[in-house]
VOGU-3710 file (C-alpha; in Angstrom, 3 decimals, decimal comma):
1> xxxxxxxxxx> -72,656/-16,954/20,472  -73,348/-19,303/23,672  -74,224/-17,260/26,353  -73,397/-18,456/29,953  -76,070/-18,856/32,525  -75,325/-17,144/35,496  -74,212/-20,087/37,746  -71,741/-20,930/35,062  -70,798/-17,173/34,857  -69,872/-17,441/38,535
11> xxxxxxxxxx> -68,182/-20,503/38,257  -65,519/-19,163/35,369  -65,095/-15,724/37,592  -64,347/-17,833/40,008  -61,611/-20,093/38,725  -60,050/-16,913/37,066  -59,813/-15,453/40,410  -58,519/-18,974/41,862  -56,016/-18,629/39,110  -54,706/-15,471/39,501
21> xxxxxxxxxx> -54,111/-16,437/43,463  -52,127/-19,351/42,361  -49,914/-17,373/40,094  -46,629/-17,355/41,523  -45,193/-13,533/42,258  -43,266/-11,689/39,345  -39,884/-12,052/41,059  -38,033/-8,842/42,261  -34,624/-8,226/40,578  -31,809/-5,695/41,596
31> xxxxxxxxxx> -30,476/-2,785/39,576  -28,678/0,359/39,000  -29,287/3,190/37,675  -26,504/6,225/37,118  -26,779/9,973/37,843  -23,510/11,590/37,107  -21,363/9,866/39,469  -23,784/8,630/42,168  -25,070/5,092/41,245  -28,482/4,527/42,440
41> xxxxxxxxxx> -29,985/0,699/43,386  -33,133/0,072/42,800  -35,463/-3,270/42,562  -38,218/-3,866/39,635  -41,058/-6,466/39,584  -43,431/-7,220/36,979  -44,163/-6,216/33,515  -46,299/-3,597/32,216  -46,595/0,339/32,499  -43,509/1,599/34,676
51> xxxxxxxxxx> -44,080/3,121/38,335  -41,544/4,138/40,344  -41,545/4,344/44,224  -39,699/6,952/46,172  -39,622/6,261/49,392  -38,887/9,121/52,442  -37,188/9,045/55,804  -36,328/6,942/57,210  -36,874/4,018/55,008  -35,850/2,079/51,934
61> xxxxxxxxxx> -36,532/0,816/48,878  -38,510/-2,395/50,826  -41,361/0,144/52,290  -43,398/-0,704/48,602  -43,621/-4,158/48,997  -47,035/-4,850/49,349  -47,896/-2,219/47,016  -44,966/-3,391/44,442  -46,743/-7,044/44,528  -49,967/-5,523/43,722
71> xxxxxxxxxx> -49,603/-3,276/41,020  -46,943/-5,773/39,704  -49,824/-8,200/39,966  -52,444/-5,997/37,791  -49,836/-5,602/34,691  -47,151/-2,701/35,671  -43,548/-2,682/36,289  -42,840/-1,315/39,276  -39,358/0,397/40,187  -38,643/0,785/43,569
81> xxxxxxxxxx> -35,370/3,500/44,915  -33,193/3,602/47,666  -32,626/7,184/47,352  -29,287/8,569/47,794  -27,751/8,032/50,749  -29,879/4,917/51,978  -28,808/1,475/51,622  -27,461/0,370/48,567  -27,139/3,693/46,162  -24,177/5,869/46,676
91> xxxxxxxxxx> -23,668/8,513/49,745  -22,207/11,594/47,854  -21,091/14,122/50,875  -22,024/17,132/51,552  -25,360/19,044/51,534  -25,179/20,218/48,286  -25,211/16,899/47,106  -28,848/16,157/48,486  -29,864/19,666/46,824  -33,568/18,737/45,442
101> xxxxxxxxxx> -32,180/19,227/41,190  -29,937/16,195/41,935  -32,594/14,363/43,290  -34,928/14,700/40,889  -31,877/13,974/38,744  -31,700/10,467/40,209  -35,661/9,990/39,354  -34,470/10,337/35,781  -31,933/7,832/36,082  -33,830/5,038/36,996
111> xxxxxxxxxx> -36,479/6,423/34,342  -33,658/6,068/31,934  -32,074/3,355/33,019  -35,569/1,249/32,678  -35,363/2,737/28,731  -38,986/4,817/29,016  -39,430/8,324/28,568  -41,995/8,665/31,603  -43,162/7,438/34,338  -46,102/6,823/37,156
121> xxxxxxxxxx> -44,226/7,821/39,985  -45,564/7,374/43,631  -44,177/9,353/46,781  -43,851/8,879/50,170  -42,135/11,811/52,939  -38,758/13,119/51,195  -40,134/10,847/48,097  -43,337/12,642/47,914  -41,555/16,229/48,296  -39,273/14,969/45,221
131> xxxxxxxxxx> -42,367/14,011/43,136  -43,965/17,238/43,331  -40,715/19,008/42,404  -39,732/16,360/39,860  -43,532/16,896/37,833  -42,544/20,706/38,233  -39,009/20,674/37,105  -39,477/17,629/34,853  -43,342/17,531/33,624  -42,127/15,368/30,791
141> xxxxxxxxxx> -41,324/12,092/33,013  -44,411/11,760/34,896  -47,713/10,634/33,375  -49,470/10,459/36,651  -48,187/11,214/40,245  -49,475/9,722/43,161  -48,508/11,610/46,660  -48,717/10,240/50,136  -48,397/12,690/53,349  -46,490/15,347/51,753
151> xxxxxxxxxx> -48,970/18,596/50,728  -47,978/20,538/47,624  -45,043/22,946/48,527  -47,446/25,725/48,194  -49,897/24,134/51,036  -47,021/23,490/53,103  -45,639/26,869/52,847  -49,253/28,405/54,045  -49,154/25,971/56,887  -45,881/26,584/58,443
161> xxxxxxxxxx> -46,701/30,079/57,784  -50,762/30,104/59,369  -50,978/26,815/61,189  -49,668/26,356/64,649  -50,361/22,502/64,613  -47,659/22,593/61,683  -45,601/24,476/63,184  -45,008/22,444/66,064  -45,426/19,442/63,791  -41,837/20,810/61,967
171> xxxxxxxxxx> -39,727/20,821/65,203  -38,302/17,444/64,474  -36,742/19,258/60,832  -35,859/22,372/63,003  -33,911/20,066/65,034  -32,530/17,620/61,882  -31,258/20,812/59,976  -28,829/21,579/62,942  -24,919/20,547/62,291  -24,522/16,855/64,341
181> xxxxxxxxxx> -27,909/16,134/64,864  -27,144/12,612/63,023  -24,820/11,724/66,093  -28,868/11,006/67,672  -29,311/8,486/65,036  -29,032/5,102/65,397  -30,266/2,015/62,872  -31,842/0,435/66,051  -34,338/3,544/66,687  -34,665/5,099/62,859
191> xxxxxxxxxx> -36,607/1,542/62,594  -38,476/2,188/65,614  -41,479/2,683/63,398  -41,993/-0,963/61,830  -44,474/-3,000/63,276  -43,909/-5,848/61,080  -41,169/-8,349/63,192  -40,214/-10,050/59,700  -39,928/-6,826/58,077  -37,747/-5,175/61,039
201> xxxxxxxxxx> -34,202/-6,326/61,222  -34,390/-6,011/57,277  -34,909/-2,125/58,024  -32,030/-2,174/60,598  -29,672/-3,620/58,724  -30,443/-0,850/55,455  -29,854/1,653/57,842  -26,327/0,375/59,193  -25,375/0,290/55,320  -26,737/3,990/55,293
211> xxxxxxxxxx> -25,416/7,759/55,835  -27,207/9,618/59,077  -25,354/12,425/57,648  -27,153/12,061/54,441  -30,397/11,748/55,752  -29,743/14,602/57,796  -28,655/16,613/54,400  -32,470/16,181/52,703  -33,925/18,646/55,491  -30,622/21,076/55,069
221> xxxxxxxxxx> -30,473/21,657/51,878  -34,467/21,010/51,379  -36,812/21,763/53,710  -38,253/25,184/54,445  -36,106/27,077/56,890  -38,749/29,425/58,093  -42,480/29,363/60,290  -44,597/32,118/61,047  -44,186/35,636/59,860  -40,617/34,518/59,122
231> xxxxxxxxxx> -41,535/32,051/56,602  -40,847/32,617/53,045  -43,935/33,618/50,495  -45,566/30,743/48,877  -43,818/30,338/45,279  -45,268/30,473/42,008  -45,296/26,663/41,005  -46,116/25,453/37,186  -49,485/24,189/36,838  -49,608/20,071/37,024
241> xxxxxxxxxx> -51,176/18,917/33,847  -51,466/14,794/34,624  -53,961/13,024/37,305  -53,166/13,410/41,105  -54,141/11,172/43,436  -53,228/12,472/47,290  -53,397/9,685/50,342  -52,597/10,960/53,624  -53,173/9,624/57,098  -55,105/12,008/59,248
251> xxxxxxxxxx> -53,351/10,922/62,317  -49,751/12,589/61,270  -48,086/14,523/63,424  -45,573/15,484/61,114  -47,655/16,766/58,605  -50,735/18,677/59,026  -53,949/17,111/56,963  -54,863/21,104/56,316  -52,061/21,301/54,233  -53,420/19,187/51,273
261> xxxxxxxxxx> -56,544/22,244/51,197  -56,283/23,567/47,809  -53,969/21,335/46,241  -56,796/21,155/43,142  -55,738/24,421/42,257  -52,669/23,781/40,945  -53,562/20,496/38,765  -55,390/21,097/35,494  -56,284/17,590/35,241  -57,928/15,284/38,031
271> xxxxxxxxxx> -57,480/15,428/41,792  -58,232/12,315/44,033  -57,671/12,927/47,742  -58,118/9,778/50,298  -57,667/10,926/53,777  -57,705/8,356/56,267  -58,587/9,043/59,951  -57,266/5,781/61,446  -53,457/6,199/59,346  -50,173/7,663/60,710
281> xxxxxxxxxx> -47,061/9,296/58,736  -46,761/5,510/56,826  -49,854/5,650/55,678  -49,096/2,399/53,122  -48,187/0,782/56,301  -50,908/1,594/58,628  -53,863/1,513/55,722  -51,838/-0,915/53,637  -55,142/-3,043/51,979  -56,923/0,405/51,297
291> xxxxxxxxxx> -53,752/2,363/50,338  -52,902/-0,471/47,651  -56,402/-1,273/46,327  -56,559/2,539/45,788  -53,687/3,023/44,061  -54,056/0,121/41,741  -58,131/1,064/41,562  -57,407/4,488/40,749  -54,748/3,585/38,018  -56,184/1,221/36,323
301> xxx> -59,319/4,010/35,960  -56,641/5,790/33,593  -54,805/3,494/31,887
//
């Protein structure tokens, strides 16, 4: 066999790579997926391995993008939600209707719906509180789980319970959980966050086809009720028997960084934890080069 010097070793790598660039994007296509009788959209790209993106609040589906190109790029289909409530999917009413079983039950949908048995699923927020309870509840549909900002359940609990940063940092919920606080909202200031101007009004107008009420119902019927010496004892959780891989932004002032202390504990298999110091709450927004590269890095390390 020829072997290449190195010049024309460099040359090859080089078109390959000039190649790639010129490929056009996998194109994104719309579907839906059923859970009982709430029909939930959600938007694929590319071929390969499936990964599905939960996003949190207050978002939709259209947060992944940059990651969705990537990883849809490097040979995987990604499968992006707008999670009940949001957007395009149904907006059951009601509290118990955002009760975490039927959200893990609409995880399953779209896992169904895309005719595979399990998934890589990624998290973000109220998506990355979902994944951890979907790989408890449902270890059979994740083959690896990837969690941004949210600690395990069992870090959070010690926080709210120890931490006075995290307590403080869990007013806004205090204040979400009480009846009307989604007359506050408006579509204007829930996309107060973006930075992007061609990404913005895109964001506004998901959130005038959403429910406030809805959103709203994810810290009612979800998030801890208790801080201090009234919080509940940390749970017994199942152990979590696939590869981790934990991103968090160190400058959150939602959730503490200290809660993510330990979470190697509960996985029997590999833990990867990125903390970034110069990343907010959107994390794959304000690290978005390192977040993807990671996440498509660390996958492609176990595929």
């Amino acid at each position: 066999m020829r072997r290449l010097t190195f010049a024309a070793a460099i040359a090859v790598a080089t078109t390959l790579a000039l190649a790639a660039q010129a490929a056009p994007a996998a194109k994104i296509e719309d579907h839906y997926a059923q859970n009982g009788p709430v029909k939930i959209h959600y938007v694929t790209q590319g071929k390969g391995p499936l990964v599905v993106l939960v996003h949190g609040f207050p978002d939709y589906w259209a947060t992944w993008k940059p990651l969705m190109a990537t990883l849809s790029a490097a040979g995987y289909r990604t499968a992006a939600l707008d999670m009940r409530g949001y957007n395009l999917s149904d907006k059951p009413q009601g509290e118990a209707a955002y009760a975490m079983p039927n959200l893990i039950g609409d995880i399953a949908a779209v896992v169904k719906a895309e005719g595979q048995a399990n998934t890589i699923l990624i998290g973000h927020d109220w998506g990355a509180a979902i994944s951890w309870q979907t790989v408890f509840a449902r270890p059979d549909l994740v083959n690896k789980l990837v969690i941004m900002a949210v600690p395990h359940p069992a870090g959070m609990a010690r926080e709210l319970a120890t931490n006075k940063a995290q307590q403080e940092g869990s007013n806004y919920a205090r204040n979400f959980q009480k009846p009307g606080s989604e007359k506050n909202l408006t579509a204007e200031g829930l996309a107060g966050w973006v930075k992007d101007p061609a990404e913005k009004p895109g964001y506004v107008e998901a959130f005038k086809r959403s429910d406030f009420g809805a959103m709203m119902n994810y810290y009612r019927a979800n998030y801890p009720k208790g801080v201090g010496d009234s919080a509940a004892p940390p749970a017994t959780y199942p152990p979590i028997n696939v590869p981790v891989l934990i991103i968090h932004g160190m400058k959150d002032t939602a959730l503490n960084a200290a809660g993510h202390a330990g979470a190697w504990d509960h996985v029997t298999a590999d833990t990867s934890i990125l903390m970034i110091p110069t990343a907010g709450h959107f994390v794959q927004h304000d690290a978005q080069d390192l977040v993807d590269r990671t996440v498509k890095d660390w996958l492609n390390e176990r595929r």
